[in-house]
KEGULO-117829 format. One record per residue (C-alpha): z, y, x; chain; residue number from 1; residue in one letter. Coordinates in Angstrom, 3 decimals, decimal comma. Each point is the difference from the previous one (the first is absolute). Last residue first. Layout:
w = Z&v = Y&u = X&kette = A&nr = NUM&rest = A
...
//
This chain:
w = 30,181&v = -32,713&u = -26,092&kette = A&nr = 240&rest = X
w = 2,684&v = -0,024&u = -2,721&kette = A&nr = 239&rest = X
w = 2,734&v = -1,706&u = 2,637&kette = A&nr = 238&rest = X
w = -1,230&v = 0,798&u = 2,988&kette = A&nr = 237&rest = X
w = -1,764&v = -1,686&u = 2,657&kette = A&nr = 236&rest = X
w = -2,505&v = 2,964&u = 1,939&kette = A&nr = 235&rest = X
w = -3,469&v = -0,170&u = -0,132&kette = A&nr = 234&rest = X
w = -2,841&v = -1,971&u = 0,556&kette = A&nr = 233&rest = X
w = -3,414&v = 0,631&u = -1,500&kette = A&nr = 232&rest = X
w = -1,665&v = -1,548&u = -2,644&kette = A&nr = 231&rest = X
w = 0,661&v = 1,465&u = -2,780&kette = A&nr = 230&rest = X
w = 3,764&v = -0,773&u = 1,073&kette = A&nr = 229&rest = X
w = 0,595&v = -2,136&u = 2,825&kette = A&nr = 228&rest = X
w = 4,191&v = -0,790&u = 1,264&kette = A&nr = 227&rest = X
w = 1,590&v = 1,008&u = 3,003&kette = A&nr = 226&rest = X
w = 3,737&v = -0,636&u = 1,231&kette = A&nr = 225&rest = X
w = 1,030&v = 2,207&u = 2,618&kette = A&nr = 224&rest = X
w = -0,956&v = -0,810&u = 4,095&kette = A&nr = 223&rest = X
w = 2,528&v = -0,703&u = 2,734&kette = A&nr = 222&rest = X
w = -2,281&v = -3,100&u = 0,946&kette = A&nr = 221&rest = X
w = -3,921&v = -0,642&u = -1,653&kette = A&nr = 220&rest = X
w = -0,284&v = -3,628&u = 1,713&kette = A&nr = 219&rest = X
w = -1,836&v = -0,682&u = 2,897&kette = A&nr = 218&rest = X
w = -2,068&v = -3,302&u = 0,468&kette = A&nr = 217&rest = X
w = -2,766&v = 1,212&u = -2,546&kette = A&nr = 216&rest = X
w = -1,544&v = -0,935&u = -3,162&kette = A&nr = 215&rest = X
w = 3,132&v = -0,674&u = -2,558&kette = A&nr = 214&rest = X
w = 2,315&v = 1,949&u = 1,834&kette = A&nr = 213&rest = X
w = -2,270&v = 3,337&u = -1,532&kette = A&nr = 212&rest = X
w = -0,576&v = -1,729&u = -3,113&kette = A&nr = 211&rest = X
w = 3,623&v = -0,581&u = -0,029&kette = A&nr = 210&rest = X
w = 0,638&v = 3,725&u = -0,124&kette = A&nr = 209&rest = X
w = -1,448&v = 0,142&u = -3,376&kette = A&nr = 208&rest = X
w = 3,305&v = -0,593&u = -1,927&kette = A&nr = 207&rest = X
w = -0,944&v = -0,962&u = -3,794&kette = A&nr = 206&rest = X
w = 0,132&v = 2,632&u = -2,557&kette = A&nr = 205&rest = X
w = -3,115&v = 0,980&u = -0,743&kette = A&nr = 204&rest = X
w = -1,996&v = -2,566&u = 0,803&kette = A&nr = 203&rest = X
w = -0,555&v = -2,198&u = 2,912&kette = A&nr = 202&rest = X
w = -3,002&v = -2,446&u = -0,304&kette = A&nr = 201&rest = X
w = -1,854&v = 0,070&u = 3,511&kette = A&nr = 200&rest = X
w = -2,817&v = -0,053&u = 2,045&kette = A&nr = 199&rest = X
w = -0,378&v = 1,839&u = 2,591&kette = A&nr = 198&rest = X
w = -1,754&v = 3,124&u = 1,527&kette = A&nr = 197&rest = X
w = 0,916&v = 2,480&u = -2,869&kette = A&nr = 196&rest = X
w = 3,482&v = -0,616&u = -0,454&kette = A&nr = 195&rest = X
w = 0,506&v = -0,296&u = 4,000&kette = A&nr = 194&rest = X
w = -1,461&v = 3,232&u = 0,711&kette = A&nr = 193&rest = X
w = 2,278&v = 1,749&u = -2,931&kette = A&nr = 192&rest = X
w = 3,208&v = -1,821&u = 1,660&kette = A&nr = 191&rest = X
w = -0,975&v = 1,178&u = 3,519&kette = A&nr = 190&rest = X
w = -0,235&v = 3,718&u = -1,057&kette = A&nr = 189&rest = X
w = 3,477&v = -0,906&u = -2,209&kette = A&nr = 188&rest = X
w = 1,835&v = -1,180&u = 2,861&kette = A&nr = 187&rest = X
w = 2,396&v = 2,888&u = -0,088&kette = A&nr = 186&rest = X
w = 2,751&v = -1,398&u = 2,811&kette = A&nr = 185&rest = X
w = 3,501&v = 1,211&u = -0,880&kette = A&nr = 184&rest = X
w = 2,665&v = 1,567&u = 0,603&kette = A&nr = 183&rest = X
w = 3,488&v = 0,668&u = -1,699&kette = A&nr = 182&rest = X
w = 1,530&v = 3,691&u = -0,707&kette = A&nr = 181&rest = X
w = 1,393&v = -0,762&u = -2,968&kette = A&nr = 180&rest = X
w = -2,423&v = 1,142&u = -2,350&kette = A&nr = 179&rest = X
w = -2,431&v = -2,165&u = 1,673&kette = A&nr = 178&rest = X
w = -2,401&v = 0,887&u = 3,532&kette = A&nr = 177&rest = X
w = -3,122&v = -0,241&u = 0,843&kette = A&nr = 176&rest = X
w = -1,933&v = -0,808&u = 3,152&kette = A&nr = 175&rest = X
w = -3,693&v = 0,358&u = -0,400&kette = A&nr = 174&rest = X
w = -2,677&v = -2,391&u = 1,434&kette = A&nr = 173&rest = X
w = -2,226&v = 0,655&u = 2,405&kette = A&nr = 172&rest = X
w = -2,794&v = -2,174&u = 0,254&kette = A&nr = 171&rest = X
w = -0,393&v = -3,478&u = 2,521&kette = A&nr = 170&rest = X
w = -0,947&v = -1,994&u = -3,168&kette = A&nr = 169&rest = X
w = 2,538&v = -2,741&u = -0,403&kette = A&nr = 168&rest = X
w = 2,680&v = 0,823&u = 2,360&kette = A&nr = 167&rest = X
w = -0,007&v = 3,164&u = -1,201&kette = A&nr = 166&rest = X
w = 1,239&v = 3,286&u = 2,604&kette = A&nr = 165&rest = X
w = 2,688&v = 1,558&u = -1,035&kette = A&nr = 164&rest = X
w = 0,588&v = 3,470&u = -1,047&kette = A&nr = 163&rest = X
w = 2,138&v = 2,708&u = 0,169&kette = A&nr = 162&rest = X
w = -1,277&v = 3,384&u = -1,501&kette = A&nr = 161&rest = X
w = -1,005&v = 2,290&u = 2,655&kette = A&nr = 160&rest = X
w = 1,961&v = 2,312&u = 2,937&kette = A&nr = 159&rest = X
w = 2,900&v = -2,084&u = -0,487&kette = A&nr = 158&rest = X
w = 3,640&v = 1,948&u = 0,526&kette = A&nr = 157&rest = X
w = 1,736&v = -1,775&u = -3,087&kette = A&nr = 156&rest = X
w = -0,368&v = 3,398&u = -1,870&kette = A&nr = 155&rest = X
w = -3,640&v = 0,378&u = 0,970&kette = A&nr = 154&rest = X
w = -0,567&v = -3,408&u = -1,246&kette = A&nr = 153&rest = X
w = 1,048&v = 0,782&u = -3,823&kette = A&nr = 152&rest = X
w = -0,381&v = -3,941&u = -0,910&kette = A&nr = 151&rest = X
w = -1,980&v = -1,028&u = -3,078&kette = A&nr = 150&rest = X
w = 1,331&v = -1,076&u = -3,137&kette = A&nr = 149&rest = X
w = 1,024&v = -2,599&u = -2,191&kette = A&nr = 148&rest = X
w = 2,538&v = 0,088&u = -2,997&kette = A&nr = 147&rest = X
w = -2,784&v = -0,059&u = -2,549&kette = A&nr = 146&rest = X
w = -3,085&v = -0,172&u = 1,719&kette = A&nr = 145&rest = X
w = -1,350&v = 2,516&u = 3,042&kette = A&nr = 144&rest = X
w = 2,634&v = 2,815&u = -0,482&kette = A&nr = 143&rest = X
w = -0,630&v = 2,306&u = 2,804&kette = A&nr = 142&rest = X
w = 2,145&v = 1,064&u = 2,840&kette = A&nr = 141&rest = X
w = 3,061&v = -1,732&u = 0,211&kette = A&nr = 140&rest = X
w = 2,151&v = 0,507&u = 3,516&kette = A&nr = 139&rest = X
w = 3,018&v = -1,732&u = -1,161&kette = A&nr = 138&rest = X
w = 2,714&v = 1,674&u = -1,609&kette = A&nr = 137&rest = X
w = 3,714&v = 1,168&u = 1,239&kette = A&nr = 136&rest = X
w = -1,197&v = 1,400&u = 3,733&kette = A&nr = 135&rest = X
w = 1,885&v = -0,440&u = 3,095&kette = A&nr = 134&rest = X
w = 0,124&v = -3,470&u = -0,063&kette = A&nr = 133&rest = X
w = -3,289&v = -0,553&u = -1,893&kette = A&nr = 132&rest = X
w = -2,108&v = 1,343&u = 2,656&kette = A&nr = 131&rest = X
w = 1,260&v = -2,312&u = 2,720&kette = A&nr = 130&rest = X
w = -0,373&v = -3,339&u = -2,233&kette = A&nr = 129&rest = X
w = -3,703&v = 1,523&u = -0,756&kette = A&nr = 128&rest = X
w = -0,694&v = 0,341&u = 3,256&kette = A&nr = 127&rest = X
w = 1,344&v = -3,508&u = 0,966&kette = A&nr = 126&rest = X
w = -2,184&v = -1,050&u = -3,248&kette = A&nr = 125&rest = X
w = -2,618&v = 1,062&u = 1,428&kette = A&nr = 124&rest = X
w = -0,268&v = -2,277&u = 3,256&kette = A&nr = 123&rest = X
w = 1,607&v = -3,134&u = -2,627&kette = A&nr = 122&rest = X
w = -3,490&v = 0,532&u = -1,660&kette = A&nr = 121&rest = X
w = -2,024&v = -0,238&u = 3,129&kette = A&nr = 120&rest = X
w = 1,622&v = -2,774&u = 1,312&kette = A&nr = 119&rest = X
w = -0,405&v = -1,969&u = -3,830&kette = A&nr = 118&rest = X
w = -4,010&v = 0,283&u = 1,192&kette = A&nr = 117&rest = X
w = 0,758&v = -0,669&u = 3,635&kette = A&nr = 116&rest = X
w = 1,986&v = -3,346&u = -1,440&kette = A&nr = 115&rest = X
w = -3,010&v = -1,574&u = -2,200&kette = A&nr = 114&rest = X
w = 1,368&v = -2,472&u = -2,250&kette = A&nr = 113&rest = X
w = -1,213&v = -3,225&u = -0,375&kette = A&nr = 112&rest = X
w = -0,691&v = -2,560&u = -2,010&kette = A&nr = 111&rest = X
w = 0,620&v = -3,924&u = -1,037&kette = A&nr = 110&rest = X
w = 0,306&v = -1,285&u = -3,191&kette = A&nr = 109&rest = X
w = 2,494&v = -1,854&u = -2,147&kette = A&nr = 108&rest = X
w = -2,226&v = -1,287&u = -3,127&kette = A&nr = 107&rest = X
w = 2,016&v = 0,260&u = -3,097&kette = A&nr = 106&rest = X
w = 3,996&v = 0,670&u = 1,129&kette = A&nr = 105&rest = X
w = -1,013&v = 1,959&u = 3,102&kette = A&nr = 104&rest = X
w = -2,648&v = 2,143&u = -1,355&kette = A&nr = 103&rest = X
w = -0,165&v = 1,933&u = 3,434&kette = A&nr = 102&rest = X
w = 1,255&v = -1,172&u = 3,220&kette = A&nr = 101&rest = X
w = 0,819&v = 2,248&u = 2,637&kette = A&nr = 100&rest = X
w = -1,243&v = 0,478&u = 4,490&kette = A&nr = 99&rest = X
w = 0,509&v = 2,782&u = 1,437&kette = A&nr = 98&rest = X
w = -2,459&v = 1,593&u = 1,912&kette = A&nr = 97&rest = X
w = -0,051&v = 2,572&u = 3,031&kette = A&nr = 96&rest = X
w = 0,526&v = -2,871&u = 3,099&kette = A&nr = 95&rest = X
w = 2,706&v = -0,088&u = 1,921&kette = A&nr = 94&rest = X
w = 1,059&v = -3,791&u = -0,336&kette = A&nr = 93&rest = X
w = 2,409&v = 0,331&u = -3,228&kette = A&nr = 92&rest = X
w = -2,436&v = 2,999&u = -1,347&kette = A&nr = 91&rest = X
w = -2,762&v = -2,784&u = 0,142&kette = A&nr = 90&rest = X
w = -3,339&v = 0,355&u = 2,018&kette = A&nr = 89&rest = X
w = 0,647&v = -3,227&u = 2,136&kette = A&nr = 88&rest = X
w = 0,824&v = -2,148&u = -2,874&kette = A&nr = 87&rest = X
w = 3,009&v = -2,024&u = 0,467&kette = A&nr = 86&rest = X
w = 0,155&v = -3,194&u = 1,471&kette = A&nr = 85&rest = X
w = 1,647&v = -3,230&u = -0,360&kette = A&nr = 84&rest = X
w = -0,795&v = -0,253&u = -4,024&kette = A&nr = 83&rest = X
w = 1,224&v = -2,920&u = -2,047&kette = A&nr = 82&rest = X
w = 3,103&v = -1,198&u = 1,266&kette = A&nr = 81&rest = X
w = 2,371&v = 1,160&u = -2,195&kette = A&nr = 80&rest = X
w = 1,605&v = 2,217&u = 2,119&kette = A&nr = 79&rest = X
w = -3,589&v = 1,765&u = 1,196&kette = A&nr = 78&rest = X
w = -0,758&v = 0,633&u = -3,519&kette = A&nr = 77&rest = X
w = 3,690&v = 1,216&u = -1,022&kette = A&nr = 76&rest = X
w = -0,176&v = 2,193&u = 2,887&kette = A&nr = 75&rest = X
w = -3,046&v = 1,393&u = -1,101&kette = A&nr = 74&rest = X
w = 1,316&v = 1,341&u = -2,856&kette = A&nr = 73&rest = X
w = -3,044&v = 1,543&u = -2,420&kette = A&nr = 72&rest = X
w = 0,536&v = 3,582&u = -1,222&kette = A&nr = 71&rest = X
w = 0,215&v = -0,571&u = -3,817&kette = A&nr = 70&rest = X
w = 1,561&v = 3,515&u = -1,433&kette = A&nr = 69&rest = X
w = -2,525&v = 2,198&u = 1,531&kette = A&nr = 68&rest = X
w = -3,085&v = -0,124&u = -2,180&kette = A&nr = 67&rest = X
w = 1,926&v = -0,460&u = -2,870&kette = A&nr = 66&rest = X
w = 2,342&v = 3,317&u = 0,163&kette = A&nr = 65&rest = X
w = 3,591&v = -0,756&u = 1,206&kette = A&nr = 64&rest = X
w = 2,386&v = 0,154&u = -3,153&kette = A&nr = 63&rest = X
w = 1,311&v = -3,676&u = 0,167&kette = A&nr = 62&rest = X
w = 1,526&v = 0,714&u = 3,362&kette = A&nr = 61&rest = X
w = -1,971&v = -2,188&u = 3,004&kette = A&nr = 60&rest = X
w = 0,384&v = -3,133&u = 1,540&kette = A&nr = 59&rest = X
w = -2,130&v = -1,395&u = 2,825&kette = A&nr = 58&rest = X
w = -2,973&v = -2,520&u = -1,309&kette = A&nr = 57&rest = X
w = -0,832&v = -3,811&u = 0,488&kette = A&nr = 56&rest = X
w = 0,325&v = -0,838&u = -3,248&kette = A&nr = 55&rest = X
w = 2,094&v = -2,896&u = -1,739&kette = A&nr = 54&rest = X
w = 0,364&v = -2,160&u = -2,680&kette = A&nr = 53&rest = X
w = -2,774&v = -1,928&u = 0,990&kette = A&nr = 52&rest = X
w = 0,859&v = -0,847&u = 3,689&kette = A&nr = 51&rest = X
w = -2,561&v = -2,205&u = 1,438&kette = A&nr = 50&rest = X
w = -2,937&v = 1,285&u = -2,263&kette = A&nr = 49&rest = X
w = 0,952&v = 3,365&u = 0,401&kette = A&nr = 48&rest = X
w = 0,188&v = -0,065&u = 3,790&kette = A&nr = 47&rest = X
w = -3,070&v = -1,683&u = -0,381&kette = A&nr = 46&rest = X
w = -1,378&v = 3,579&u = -1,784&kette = A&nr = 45&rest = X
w = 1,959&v = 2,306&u = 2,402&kette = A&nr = 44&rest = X
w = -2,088&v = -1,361&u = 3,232&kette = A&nr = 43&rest = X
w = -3,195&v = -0,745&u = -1,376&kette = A&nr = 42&rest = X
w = 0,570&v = 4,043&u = -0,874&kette = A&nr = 41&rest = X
w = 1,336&v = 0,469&u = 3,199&kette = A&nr = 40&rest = X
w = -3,215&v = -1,114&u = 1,412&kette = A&nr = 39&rest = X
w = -2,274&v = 1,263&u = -2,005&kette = A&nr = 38&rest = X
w = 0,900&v = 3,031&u = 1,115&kette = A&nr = 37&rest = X
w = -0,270&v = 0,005&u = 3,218&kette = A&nr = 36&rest = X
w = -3,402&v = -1,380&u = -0,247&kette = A&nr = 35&rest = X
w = -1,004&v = 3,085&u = -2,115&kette = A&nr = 34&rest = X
w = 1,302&v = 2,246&u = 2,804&kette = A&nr = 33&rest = X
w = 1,079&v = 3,525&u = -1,255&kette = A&nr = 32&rest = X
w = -0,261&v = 2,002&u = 2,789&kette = A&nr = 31&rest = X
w = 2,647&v = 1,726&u = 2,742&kette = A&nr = 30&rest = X
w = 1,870&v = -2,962&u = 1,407&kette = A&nr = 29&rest = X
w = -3,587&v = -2,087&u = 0,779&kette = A&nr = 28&rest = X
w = -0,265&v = 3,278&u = 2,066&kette = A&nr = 27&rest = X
w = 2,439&v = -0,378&u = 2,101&kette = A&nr = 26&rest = X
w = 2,271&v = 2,807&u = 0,283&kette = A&nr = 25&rest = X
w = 3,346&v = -1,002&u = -1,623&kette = A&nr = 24&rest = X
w = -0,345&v = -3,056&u = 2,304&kette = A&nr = 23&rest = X
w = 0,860&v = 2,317&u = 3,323&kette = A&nr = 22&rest = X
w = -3,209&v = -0,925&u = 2,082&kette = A&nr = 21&rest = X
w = 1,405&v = -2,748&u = 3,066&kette = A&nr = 20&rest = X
w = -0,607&v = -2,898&u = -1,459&kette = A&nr = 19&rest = X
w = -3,163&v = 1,072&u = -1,335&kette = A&nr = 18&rest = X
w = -2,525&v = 2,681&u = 1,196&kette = A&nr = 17&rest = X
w = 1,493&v = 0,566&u = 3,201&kette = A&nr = 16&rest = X
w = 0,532&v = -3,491&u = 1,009&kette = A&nr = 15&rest = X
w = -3,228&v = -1,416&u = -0,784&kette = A&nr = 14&rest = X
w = -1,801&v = 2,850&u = 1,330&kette = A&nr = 13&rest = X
w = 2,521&v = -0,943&u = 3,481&kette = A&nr = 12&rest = X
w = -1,226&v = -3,512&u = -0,501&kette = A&nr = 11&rest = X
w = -3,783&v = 0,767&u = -0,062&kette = A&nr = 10&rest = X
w = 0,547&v = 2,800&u = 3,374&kette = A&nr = 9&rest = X
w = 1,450&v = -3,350&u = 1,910&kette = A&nr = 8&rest = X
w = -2,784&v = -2,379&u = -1,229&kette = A&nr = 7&rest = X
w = -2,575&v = 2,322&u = 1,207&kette = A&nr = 6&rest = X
w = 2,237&v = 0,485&u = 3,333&kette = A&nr = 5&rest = X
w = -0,225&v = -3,259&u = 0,423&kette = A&nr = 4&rest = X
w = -3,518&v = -0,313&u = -0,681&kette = A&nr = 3&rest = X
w = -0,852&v = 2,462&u = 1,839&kette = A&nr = 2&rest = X
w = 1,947&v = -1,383&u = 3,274&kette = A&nr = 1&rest = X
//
């Protein structure tokens, strides 16, 4: 009888903490697996080799920033044969990550994008949205760079200035906003930590996000371009 009902109280753990869990809240949905990975990545780079001309990606307008515009189509993987199953922590199975290729035409590369990060965004932007219909400017406060500033909060109803939380370091990081009223991610905190901890040959000029992609699963979304000057990074703009 105990070891029936052993066996009995196993299955039901089973149960509960797997087939019967909503996917969206297992945990291998909620981290950035390294296996997972790899495994589209195999997955896009024979998909490459069988169909040269081609990438497995969704299409998006010319204008979408780079670390959005190559989300990979995993309907094109599974179609062709090449991948049965899709990772358990993607946005197409629950998960919080997307899944884009980077440097498609030299080395097509796999990432991800963290979805509670964009989540928090796309929170004050609805604010902002509400603000701006009965109001003819955005909320600017101060001018951070040319054409960049920080939010008002108060106006939006926040009782600090938005931020999100980084991927990279677990900080705050600011929410700004452009001259049109457009958010974005301020990365620069993370872009100073990455200057100094790796190596590196970006100069003034070049677009440091990459260093960012370069040593982590997660790439920099819904952030401005950012470039190093005296050895710190700053804002992309022409001059800087």
């Amino acid at each position: 009888m105990h070891r029936k009902l052993l066996s009995m109280m196993i299955l039901t753990t089973f149960l509960l903490s797997g087939c019967l869990y909503p996917e969206n809240r297992l945990a291998k949905n909620q981290t950035p697996n390294q296996l997972q990975l790899e495994t589209v990545q195999t997955a896009v780079d024979q998909f490459v080799e069988k169909y040269p001309m081609e990438l497995p990606i969704k299409t998006r307008e010319q204008d979408v920033p780079i670390f959005r515009k190559y989300p990979v189509n995993f309907e094109r993987l599974k179609e062709s044969g090449i991948m049965a199953e899709l990772p358990g922590n993607s946005y197409e199975r629950g998960g919080v990550y997307q899944y884009v290729i980077i440097t498609p035409e030299e080395d097509p590369t796999v990432k991800v994008i963290d979805l509670r990060t964009i989540q928090d965004v796309r929170d004050v932007n609805m604010r902002l949205i509400a603000y701006r219909n009965e109001h003819k400017y955005p909320p600017f406060k101060e001018e951070v760079a040319e054409d960049i500033y920080s939010i008002n909060y108060e106006l939006i109803g926040l009782d600090e200035p938005p931020t999100v939380v980084s991927p990279y370091s677990g900080n705050r990081l600011p929410i700004l906003m452009d001259v049109n009223g457009n958010l974005y991610i301020d990365y620069r905190q993370d872009l100073y930590n990455a200057l100094q901890e790796y190596d590196h040959n970006y100069e003034n000029g070049d677009d440091i996000r990459f260093l960012l992609a370069d040593h982590s699963a997660i790439v920099p979304a819904y952030s401005l371009p950012y470039t190093v000057k005296d050895g710190e990074p700053v804002f992309y703009q022409k001059g800087s």
